[in-house]
N, C-alpha and C positions, 0 to 999 in steps of 0.2 A: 394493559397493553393488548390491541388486538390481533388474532392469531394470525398465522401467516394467509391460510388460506382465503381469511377477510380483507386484510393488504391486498392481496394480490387480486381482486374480484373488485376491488376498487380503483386498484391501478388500473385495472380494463376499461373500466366505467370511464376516470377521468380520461386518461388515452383516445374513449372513442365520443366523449363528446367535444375534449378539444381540436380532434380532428375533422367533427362534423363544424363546428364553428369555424374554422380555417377554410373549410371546404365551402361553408355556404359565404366569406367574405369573399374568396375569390372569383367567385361563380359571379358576384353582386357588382366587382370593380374590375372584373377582367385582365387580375393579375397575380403573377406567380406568388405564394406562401410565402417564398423566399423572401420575400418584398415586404411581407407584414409589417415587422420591426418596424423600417424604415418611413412608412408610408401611412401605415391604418391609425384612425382617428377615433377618437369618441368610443360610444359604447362598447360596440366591435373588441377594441383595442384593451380597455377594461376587464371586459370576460374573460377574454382569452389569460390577460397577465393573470386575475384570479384562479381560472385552471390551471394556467401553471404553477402558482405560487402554491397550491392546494398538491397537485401532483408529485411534487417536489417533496412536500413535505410527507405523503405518505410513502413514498420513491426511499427516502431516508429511513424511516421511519421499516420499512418491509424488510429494508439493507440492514437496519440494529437486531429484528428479529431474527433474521435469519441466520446470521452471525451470534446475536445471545443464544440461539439454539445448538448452534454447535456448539458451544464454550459448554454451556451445559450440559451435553453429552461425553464432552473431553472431559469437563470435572468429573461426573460418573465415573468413567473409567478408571481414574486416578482415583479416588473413594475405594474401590473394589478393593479388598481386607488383601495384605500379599502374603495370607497365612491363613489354614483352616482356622474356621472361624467357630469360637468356643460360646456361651454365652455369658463369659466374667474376662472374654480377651477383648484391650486396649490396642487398637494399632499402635506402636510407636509412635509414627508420624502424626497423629492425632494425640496425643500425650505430648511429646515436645511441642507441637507448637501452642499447645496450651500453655505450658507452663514458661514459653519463652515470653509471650504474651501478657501472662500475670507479672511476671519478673518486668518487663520493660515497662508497663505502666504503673506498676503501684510503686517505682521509685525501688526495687529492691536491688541495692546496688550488687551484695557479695553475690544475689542468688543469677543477676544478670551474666556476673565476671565467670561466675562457674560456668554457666549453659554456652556462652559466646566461647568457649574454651571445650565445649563438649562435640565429638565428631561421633555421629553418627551417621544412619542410612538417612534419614531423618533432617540431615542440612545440607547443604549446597557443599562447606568443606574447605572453605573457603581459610584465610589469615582471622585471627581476634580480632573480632570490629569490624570487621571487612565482609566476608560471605558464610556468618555460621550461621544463617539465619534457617527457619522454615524452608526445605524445598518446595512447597505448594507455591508460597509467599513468591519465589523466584519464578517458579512458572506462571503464575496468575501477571505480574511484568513482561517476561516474557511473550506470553498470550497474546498481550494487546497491543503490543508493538507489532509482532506480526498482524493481527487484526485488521490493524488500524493503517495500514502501512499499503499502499496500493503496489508500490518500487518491489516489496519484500515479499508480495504475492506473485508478481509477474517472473521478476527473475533471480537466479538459483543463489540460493543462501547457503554456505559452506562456512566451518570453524578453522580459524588455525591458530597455531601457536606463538607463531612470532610472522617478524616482515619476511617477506618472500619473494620473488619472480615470477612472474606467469610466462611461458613461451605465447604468444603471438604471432597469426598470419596475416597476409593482407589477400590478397586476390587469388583466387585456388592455383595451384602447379597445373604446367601443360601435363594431360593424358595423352600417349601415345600408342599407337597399333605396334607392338613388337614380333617380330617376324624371326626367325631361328637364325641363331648364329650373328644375328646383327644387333649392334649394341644401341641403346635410346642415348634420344641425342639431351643433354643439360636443362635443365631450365634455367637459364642464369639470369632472368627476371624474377622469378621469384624470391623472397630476403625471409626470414622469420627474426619476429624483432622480441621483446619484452618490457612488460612493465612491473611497477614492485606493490607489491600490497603495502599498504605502509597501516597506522594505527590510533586514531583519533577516535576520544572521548565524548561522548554526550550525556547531560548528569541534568537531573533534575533535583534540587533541594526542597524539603517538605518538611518546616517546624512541627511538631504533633504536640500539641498539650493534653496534659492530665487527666481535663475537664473531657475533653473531646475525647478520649479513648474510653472515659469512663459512660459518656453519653451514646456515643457512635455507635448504629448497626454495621459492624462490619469490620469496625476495628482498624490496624495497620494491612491488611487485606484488600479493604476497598481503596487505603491510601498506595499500596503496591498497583493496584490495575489505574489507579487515573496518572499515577508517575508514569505508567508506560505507554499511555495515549499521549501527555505529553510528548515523550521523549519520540514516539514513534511517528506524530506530527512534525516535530525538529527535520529526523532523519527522509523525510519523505522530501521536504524543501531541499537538503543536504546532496541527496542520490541523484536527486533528478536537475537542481542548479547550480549546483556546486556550493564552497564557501570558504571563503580565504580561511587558508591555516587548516582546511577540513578535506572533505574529497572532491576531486576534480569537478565530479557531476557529469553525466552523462550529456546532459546539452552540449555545455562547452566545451566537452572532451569532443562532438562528435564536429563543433565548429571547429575545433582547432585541427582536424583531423581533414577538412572539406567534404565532410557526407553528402550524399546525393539532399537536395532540396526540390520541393516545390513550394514558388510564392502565390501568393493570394494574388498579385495585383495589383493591388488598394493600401489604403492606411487606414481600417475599419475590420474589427474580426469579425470577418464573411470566407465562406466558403462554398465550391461548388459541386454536387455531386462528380461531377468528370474530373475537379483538384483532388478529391479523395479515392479515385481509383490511380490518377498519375502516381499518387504513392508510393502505393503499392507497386506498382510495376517498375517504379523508380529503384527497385531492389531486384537482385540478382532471385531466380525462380525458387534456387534451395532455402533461401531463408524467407519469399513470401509465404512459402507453404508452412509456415508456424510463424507468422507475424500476427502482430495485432495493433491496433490502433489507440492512443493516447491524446487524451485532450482533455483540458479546462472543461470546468461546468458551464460557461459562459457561449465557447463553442460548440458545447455540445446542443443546447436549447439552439443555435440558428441549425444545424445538422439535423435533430428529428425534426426539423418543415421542410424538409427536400425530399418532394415529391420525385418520382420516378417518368413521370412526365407534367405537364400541365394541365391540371383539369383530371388528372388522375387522383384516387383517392388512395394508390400504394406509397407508401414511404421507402425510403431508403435505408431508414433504421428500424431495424425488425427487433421486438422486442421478444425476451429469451423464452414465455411461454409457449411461440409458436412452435419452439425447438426441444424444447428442457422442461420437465419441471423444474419447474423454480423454487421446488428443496435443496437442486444441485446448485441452487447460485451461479448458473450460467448467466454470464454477461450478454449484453446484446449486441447485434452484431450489424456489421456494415458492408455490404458487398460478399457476404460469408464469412468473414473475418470477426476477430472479439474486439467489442470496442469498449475501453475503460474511462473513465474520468479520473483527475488525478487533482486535489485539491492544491498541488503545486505549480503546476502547470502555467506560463505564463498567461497574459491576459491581456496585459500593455501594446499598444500599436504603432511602437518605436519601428522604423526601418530595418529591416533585417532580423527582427524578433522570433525568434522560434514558439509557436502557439501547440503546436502537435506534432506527434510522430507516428509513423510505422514502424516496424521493423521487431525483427525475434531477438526477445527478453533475454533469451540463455546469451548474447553476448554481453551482458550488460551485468554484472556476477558481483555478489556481496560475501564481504569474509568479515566475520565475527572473531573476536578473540572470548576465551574463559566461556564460552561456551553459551553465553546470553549475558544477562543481565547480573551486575553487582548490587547490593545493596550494604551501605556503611551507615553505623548507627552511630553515634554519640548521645549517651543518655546525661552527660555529665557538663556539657560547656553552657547550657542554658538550665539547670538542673533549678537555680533558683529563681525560675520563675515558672517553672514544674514544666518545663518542655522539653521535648526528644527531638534529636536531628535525624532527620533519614536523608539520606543522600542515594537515589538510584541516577546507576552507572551505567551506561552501554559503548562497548567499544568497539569499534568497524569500518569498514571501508568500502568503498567500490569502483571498479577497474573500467573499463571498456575496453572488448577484446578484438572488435572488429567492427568498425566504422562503415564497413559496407553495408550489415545486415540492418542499415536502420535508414529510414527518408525522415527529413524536417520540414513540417509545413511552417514558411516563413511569414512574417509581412513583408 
């Protein structure tokens, strides 16, 4: 894989020739970028889908390093001995998960019942069966669900115990001038309402045979980080559309609620620079000042061809080197604002469809229960045909706490 520094020297490269080929169609047919898609024919139209489909791919590709970088850095840390270090000392945590390891796949049944029954620092701590697995094992799930998870980057992930209440406001309280001796008059439009955290399941099951644990680089380990790219692809759909018997979803939480909108229009995902600043502004000042922008991949490719004017060679979408290095994974931005892609994100050009948002993440709030990720083993229901069941568990929710702090770009 290559380093970041070569991604990113490539992303340039692709970036400024697909904008010099955008720039020299326009110049040739005397019309806006905007219009490509729609309109450009033949070779033109070929190169360009090539640089993008090229772009794209190393765009992705810069996003896994930069992210395997971090994970690699967070494993380090967790490696680091939590004892002076002798040269005949075993971490614990290194000792157990070996020998849980050897026990679950060579079929060792009593030596499995003893260790699934062994609490130490060492396991999660969980019930027999349930969570006495490796704590690495747990965070390596963990990891990648948040990773992978665009909803659980943006906004605020909290644990709790059981279901619960949030208090809720809607529109700030009148501020008034108070002068001595004189008493402030009521606000009796203002209400403070609430909603309940409630607690739904998301589980990915993963038979493992014999053969594969005995072959496999990586063990139950690499099968723990791809259970939680699953699972944390589930909940991204989940947060952001809802899903009967699951969480509301922040879209149709913010329809059912009548959040400010701007429509496109049309029946076609198009957008115009001036529909992405109405947005923004479609929200009240205190929450544009920590908004950010959301959309499909789809929207996003018509958005970076909107020129700042016509026959201009500025974009609208400034990419994050101009601002950031791009170790810090600064997203890039639209109008000064961060603007994210979100693999859930609608894309359909139904009537009334909500395709993007604005608005600050921190109303929009995730609660965990058990602290992350379960994992339940069953060494024994498929035993004769030498297979282990894992079952990784995530359980959670998410609320909307205020309907104003967000705009929907419709069709």
């Amino acid at each position: 894989m290559e380093n970041i520094q070569n991604l990113s020297e490539r992303r340039n490269k692709l970036t400024y020739d697909l904008r010099q080929e955008l720039d020299r169609w326009e110049e040739l047919n005397n019309r806006s970028t905007s219009e490509f898609d729609a309109t450009a024919v033949g070779l033109a139209k070929d190169k360009v889908a090539r640089l993008e489909a090229e772009l794209d791919k190393v765009e992705a590709e810069l996003n896994r390093s930069v992210a395997d970088k971090k994970a690699k850095e967070r494993e380090e840390k967790l490696a680091e001995p939590e004892y002076s270090a002798r040269s005949n000392f075993i971490d614990p945590k290194d000792d157990y998960t070996a020998r849980f390891a050897q026990a679950l796949f060579t079929g060792n049944r009593v030596g499995l019942d003893r260790l699934m029954n062994e609490r130490t620092t060492a396991t999660t701590g969980g019930g027999a069966y349930s969570s006495a697995i490796p704590q690495e094992w747990q965070n390596r799930i963990v990891e990648k669900i948040n990773q992978m998870n665009v909803m659980r980057q943006l906004c605020p992930v909290r644990n709790v115990m059981a279901d619960q209440k949030i208090v809720i406001g809607g529109a700030l309280p009148t501020a008034q001038l108070m002068t001595e001796g004189t008493a402030i008059t009521e606000d009796a439009a203002y209400t403070i309402g609430n909603v309940t955290v409630n607690d739904f399941t998301y589980g990915c099951y993963v038979p493992v045979s014999k053969q594969y644990a005995s072959d496999a680089i990586g063990g139950l380990e690499y099968i723990a980080r791809k259970a939680g790219e699953a699972i944390a692809n589930k909940l991204e759909a989940a947060y952001l559309n809802g899903e009967s018997s699951g969480p509301t979803g922040l879209i149709p939480a913010l329809v059912a609620a009548s959040s400010p909108a701007v429509d496109s229009g049309g029946s076609t995902l198009t957008i115009t620079g001036d529909q992405i600043i109405d947005m923004s502004y479609a929200v009240a000042a205190q929450y544009r000042m920590n908004g950010s922008y959301l959309f499909s991949d789809d929207l996003i490719k018509v958005i970076r061809k909107i020129k700042t004017a016509s026959g201009s060679n500025e974009y609208v979408w400034k990419m994050p080197e101009r601002y950031s290095d791009i170790r810090d994974g600064a997203p890039a931005t639209l109008f000064g604002r961060p603007a994210y892609m979100s693999p859930a994100m609608s894309t359909a050009t139904t009537a009334g469809g909500t395709v993007g948002l604005f608005g600050d993440m921190n109303y929009h709030e995730i609660y965990d229960r058990d602290g992350g990720a379960n994992v339940f083993i069953d060494p024994y229901g498929l035993s004769t045909a030498l297979v282990t069941r894992v079952v990784v568990s995530h359980r959670t929710d998410s609320v909307l706490t205020n309907a104003a702090a967000f705009c929907r770009y419709t069709i």
